[in-house]
N, C-alpha and C positions, 0 to 999 in steps of 0.2 A: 504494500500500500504506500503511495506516494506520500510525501510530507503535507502536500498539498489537500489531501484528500482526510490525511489525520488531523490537521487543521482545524480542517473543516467541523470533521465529526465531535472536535473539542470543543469548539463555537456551539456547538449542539446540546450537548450536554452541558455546558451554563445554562444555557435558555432552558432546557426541561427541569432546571433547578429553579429556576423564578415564576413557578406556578403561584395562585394565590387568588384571592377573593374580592376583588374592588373591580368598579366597574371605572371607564377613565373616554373620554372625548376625545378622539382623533379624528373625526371626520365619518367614521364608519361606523354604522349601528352594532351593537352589543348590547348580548342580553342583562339584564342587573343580574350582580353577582359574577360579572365576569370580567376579564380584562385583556386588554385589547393594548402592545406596546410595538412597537416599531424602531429600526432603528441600525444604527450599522458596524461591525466588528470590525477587527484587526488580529491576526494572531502572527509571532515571529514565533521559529524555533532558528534555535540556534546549538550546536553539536560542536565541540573539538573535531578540530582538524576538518570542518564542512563550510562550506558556505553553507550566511544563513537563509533561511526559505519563509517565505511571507506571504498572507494572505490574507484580503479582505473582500468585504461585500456590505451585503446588508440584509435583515431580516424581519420576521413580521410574525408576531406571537400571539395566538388565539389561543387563550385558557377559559374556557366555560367548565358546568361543576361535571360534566362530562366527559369533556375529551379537553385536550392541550395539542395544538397543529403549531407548528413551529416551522416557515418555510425558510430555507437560507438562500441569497441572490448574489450573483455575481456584481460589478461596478455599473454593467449593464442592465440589472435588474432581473433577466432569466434564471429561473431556480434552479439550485445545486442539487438541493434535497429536501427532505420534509421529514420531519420527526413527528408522530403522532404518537399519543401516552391516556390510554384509556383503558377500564377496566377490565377488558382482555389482553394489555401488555403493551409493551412498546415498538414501534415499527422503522423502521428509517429504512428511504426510498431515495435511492440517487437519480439525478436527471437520467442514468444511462438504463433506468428499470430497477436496476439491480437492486434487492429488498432484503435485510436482514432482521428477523422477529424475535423479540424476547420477554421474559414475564417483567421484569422491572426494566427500570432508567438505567439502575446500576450495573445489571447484567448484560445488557443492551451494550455501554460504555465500554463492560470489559471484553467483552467479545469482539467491538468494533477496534479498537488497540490495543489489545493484550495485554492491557492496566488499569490501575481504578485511577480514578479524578472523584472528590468531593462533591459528589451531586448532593446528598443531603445537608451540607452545609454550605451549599451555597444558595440551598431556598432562604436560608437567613440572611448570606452575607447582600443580597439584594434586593433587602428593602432597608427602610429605618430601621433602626435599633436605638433603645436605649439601654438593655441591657446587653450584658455582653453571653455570647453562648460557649457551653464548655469547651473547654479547650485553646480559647483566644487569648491572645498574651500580647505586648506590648497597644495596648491602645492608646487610643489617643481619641479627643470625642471635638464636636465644635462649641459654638457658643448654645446651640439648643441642646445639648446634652447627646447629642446625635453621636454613635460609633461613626467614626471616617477615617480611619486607619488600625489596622491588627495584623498578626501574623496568627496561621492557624492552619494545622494539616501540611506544614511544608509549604504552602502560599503564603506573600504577604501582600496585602490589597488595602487599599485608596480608593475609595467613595466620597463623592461632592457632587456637589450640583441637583439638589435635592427638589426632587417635587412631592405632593403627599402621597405620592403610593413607596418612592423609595430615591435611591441616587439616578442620578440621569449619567453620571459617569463612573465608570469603574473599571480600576488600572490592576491587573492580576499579573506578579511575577512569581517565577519556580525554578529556584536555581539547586541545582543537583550537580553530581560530579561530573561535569564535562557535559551539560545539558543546561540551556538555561530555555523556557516560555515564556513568554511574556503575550496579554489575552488586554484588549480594548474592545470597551463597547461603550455605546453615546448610543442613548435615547432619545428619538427625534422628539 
């Protein structure tokens, strides 16, 4: 699997971590109780001894109390893939067909990389907080008492740019031995 396509599928799994219950105004109807965010990634990997490899787009997250559609777009707006997480399991479909199915997010994840990433904490790390969740250490909060800066699971992340449902920015780096990711996403 290309860097390009791992990328991808890590872009993916933040977004199936930012499920959650509000409903928000973007121009397009949704149901109450649902939420509706848009918006666009960035992910670099970078490897000893490699050039590094980068990739962005943008994306469009439908979570109702049913299903979660998460479609990811290239610069051009044509989609990559689509992540669907509903209670028969989770699904991700590449533009080329190609469909992989699993009972959870998180099996899903390690199947599609042959690694775990934090899906269950990152449904916290993106919204508000004012409490901090286990396992979070160096914090830092702003003038509303908001978290916007911790390390936690081997990530350390930078949140700002707050709207009420959660940060509009957040900066995700993961430096490991001879590995380092680094993960952008902006909410439109």
């Amino acid at each position: 699997m290309s860097v390009r396509s791992i990328a991808g599928l890590i872009f993916a799994v933040l977004l199936i971590g930012l499920s959650g219950c509000a409903t928000q105004h973007t121009g397009e109807s949704v149901p109450e109780g649902s939420l509706l965010r848009n918006g666009r990634f960035a992910v670099k990997t970078e490897q000893a001894n490699q050039t590094p490899e980068a990739i962005q787009g943008g994306f469009v997250w439908r979570d109702t109390a049913a299903q979660l559609t998460l479609d990811l777009t290239n610069p051009f707006g044509s989609i990559l893939a689509r992540v669907t997480v509903n209670s028969s399991g989770a699904t991700l479909e590449r533009a080329n067909g190609e469909m992989l199915q699993t009972k959870t997010p998180d099996s899903l994840v390690d199947q599609a990389l042959g690694q775990s990433l934090p899906v269950q904490g990152l449904r916290a790390w993106l919204r508000v907080q004012q409490m901090p969740q286990p396992g979070m250490r160096v914090l830092e909060r702003d003038a509303q008492g908001r978290i916007v800066s911790f390390e936690q699971d081997g990530w350390s992340a930078r949140l700002s740019n707050f709207d009420a449902f959660g940060p509009r920015l957040v900066s995700l780096l993961r430096a490991e031995t001879g590995r380092k990711m680094s993960v952008r996403l902006v909410i439109d």
